[in-house]
N, CA, C and O of each residue as an XYZ file, in Angstrom:
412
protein
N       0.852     -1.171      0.000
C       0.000      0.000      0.000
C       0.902      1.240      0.000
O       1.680      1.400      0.941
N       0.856      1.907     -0.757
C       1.598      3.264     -1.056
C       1.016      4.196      0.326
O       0.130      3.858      1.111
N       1.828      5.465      0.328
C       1.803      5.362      1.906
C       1.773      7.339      1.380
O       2.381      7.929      0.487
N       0.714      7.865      2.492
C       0.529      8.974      2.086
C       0.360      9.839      3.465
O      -0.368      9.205      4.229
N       0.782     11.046      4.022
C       0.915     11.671      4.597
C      -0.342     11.576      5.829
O      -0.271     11.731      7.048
N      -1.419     11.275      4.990
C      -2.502     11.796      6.252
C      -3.877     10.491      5.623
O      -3.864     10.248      4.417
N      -4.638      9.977      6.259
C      -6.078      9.603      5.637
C      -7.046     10.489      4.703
O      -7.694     10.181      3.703
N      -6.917     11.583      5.331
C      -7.537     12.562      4.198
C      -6.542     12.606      2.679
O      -7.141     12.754      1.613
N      -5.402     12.502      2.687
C      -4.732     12.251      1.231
C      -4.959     10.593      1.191
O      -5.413     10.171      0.128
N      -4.745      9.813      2.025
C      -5.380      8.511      1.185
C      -6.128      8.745      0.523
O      -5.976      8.621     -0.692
N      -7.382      9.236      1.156
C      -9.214      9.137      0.493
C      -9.069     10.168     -0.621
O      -9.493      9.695     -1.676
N      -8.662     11.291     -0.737
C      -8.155     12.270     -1.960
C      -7.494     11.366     -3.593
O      -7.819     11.451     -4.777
N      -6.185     10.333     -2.644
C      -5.704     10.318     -4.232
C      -6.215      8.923     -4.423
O      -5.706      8.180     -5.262
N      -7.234      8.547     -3.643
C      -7.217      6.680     -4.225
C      -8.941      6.666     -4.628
O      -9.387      5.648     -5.159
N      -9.671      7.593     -4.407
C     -11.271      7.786     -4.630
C     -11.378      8.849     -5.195
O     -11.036      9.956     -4.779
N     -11.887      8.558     -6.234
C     -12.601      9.854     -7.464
C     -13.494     10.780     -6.572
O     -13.754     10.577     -5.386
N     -13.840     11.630     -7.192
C     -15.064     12.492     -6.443
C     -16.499     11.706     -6.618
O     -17.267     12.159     -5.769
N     -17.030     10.864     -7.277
C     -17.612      9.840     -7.362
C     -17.888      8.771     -6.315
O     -18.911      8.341     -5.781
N     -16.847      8.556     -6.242
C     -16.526      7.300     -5.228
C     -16.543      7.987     -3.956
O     -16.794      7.384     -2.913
N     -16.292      9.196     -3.997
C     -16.444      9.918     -2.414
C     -18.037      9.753     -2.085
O     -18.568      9.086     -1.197
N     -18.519     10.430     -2.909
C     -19.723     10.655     -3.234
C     -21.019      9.121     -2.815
O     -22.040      9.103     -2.128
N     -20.517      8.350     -3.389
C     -20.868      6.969     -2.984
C     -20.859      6.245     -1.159
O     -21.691      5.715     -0.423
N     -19.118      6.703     -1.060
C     -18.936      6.599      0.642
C     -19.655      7.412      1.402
O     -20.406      7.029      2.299
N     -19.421      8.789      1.017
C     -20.428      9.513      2.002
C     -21.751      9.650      1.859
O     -22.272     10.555      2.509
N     -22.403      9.012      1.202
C     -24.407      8.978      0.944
C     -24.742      7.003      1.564
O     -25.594      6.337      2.153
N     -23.363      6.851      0.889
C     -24.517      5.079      0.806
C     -22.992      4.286      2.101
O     -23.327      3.206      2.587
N     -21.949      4.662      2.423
C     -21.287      4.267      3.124
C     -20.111      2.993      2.868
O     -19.577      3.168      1.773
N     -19.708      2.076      3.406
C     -18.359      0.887      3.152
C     -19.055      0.231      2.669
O     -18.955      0.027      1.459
N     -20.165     -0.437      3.524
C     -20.275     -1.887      3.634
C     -21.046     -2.385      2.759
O     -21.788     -3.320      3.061
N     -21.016     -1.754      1.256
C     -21.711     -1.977      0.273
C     -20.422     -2.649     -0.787
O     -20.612     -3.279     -1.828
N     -19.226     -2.328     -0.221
C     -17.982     -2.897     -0.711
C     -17.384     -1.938     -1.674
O     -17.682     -1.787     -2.859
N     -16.504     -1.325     -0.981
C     -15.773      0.088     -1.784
C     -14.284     -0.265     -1.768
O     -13.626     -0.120     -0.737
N     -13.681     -0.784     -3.041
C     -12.316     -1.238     -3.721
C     -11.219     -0.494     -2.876
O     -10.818      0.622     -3.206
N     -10.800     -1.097     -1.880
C      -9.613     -1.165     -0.974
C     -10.019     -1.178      0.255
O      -9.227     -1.055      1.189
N     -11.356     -1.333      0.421
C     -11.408     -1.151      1.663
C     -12.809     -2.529      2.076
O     -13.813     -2.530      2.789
N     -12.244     -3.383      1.311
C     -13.145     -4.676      1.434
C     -12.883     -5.864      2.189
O     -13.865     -6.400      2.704
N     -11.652     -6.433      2.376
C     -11.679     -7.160      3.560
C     -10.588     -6.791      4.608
O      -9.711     -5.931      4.535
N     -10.855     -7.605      5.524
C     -10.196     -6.676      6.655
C      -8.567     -7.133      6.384
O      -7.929     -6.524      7.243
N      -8.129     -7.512      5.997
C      -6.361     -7.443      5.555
C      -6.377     -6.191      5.290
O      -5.521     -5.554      5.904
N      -7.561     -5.132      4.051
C      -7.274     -3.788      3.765
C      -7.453     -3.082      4.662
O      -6.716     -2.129      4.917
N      -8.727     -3.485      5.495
C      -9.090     -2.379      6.606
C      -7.786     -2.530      7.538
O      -7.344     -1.449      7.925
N      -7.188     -3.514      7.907
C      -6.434     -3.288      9.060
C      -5.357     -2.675      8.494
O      -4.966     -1.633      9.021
N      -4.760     -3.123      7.474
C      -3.552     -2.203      6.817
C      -3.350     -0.739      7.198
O      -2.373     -0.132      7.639
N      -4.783     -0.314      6.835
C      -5.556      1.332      6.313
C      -5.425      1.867      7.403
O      -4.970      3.008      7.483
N      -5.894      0.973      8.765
C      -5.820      1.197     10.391
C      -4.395      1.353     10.814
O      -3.910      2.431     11.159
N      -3.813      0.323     10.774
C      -2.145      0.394     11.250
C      -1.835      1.746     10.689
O      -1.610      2.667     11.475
N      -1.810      1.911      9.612
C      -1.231      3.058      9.012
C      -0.995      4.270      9.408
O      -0.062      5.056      9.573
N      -2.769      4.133      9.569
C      -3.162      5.900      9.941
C      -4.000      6.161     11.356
O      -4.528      7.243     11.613
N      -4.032      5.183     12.095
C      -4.614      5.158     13.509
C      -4.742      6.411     14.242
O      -5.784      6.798     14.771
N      -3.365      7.166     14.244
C      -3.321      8.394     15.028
C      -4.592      9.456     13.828
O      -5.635      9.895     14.312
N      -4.353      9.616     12.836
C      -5.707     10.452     11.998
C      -6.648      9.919     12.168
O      -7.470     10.771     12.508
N      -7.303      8.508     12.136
C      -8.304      7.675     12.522
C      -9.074      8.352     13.923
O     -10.168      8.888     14.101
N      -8.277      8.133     14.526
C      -8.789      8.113     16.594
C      -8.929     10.121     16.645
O      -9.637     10.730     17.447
N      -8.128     10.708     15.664
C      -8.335     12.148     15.634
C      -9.798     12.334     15.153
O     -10.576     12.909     15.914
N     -10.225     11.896     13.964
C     -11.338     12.071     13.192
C     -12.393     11.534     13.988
O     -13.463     12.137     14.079
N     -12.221     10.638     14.471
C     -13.383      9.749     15.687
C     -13.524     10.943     17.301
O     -14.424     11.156     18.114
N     -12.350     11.373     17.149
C     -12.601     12.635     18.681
C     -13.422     13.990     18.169
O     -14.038     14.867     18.774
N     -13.200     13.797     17.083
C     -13.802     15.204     16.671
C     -15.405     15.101     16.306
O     -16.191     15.997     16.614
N     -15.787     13.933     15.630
C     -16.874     13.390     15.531
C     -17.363     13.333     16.996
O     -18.188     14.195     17.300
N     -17.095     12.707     17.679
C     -17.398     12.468     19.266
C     -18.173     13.948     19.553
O     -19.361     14.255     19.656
N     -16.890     14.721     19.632
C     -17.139     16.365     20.504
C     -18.317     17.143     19.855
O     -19.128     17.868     20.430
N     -18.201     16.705     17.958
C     -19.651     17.066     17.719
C     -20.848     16.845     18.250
O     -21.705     17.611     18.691
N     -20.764     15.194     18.101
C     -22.064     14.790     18.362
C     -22.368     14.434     19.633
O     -23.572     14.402     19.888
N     -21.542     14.131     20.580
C     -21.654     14.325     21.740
C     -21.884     12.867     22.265
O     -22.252     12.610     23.412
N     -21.565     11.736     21.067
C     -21.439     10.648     21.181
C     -20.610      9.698     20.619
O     -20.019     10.116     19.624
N     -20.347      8.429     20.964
C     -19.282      7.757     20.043
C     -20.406      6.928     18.898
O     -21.597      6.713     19.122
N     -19.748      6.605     17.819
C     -20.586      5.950     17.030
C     -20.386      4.486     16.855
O     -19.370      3.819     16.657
N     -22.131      4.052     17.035
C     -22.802      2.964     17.791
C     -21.709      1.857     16.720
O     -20.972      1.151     17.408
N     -21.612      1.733     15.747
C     -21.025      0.679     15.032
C     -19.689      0.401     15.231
O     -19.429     -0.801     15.284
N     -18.852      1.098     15.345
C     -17.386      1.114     16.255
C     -17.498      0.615     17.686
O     -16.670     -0.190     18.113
N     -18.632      1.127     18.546
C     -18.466      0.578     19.856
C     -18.800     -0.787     20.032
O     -18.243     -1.517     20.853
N     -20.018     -1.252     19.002
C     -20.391     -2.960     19.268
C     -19.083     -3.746     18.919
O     -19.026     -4.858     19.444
N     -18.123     -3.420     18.210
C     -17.075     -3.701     17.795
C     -15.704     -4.092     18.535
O     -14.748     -4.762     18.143
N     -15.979     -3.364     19.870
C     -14.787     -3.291     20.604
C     -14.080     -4.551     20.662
O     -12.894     -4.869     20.580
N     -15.544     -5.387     20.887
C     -14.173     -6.644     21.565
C     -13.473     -7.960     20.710
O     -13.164     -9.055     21.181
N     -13.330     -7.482     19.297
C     -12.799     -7.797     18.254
C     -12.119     -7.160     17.855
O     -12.655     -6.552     16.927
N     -10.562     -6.712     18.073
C      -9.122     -6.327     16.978
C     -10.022     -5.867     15.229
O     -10.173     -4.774     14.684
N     -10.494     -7.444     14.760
C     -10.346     -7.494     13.571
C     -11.472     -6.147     12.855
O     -11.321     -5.310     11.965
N     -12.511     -6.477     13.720
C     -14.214     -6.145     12.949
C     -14.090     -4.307     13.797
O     -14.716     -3.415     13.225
N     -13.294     -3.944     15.071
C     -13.159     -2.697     15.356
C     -12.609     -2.001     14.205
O     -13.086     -0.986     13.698
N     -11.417     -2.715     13.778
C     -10.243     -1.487     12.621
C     -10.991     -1.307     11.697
O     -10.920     -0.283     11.017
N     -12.251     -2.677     11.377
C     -12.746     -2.065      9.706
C     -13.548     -0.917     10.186
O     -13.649      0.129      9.544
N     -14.113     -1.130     11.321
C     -15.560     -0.289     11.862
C     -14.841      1.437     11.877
O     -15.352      2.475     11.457
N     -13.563      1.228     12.497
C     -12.908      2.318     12.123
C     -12.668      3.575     11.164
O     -12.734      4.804     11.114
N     -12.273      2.181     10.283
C     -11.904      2.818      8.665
C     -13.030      3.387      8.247
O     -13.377      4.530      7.950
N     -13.711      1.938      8.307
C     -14.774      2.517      6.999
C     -15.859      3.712      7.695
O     -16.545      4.252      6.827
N     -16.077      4.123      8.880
C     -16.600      5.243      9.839
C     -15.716      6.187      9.072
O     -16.304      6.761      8.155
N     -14.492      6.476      9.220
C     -13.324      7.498      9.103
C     -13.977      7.819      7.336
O     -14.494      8.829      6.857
N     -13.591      6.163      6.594
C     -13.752      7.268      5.097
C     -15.025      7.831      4.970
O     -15.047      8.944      4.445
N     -16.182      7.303      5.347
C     -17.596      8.068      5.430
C     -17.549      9.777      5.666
O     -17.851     10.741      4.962
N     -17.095      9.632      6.815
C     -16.550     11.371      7.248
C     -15.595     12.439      6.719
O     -15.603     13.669      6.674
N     -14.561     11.214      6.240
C     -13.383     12.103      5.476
C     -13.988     12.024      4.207
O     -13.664     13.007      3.540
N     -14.921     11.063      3.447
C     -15.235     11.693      2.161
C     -16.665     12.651      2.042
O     -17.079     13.089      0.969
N     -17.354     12.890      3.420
C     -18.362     13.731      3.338
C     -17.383     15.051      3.411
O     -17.529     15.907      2.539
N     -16.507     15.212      4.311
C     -15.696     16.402      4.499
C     -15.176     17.043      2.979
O     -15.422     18.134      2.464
N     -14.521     16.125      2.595
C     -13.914     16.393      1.128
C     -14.465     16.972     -0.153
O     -13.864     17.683     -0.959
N     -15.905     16.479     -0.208
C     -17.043     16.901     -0.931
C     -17.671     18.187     -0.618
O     -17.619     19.150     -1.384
N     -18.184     18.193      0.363
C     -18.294     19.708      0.991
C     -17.192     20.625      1.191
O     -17.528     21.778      1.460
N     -15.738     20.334      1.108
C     -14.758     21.527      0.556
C     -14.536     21.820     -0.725
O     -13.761     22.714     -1.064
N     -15.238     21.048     -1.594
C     -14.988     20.726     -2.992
C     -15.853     21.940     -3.140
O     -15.404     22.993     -3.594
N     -17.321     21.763     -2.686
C     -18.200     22.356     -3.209
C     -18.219     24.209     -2.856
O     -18.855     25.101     -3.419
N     -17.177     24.270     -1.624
C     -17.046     25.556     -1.659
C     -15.970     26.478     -2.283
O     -15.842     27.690     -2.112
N     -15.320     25.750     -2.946
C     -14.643     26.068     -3.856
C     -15.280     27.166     -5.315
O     -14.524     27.464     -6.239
């Protein structure tokens, strides 16, 4: 896996504006190309954990809660990192789209 500064440049150079578009309306678990079984999700996790657990605190402080699909998750390594990821690209590609658009 080519290795990129931040999760927000993952989701930038490896998903079209399309494919953002797709993650942030309809979400992962419909099966979005790199991020389909958990060998990718955990990769994606190891990688970028510290941007991951950032994007999940900030979500938190918004909403004033943690999100329910990450927490049923806890007590599985494997099924937490995807719950992770694929939470993270949902947010980082709703984010991305809405800076697009104020452009």
């Amino acid at each position: 896996m080519q290795e990129f500064k931040s999760f927000k440049e993952f989701i930038l150079d490896n998903y079209t504006e399309e494919e953002r578009y797709e993650i942030a309306h309809n979400g992962c678990e419909g099966g979005i190309n790199g991020m389909i079984y958990y060998n990718e999700t955990t990769d994606i996790y190891n990688q970028y954990c510290d941007d991951l657990h950032a994007i999940i605190d900030e979500q938190i402080e918004i909403s004033g809660s943690s999100p329910d699909y990450i927490i049923k998750n806890l007590g599985n390594a494997k099924l937490f990192k995807n719950a992770v990821v694929w939470y993270c690209a949902e947010v980082t590609a709703w984010e991305t789209l809405q800076a697009e658009e104020v452009k």
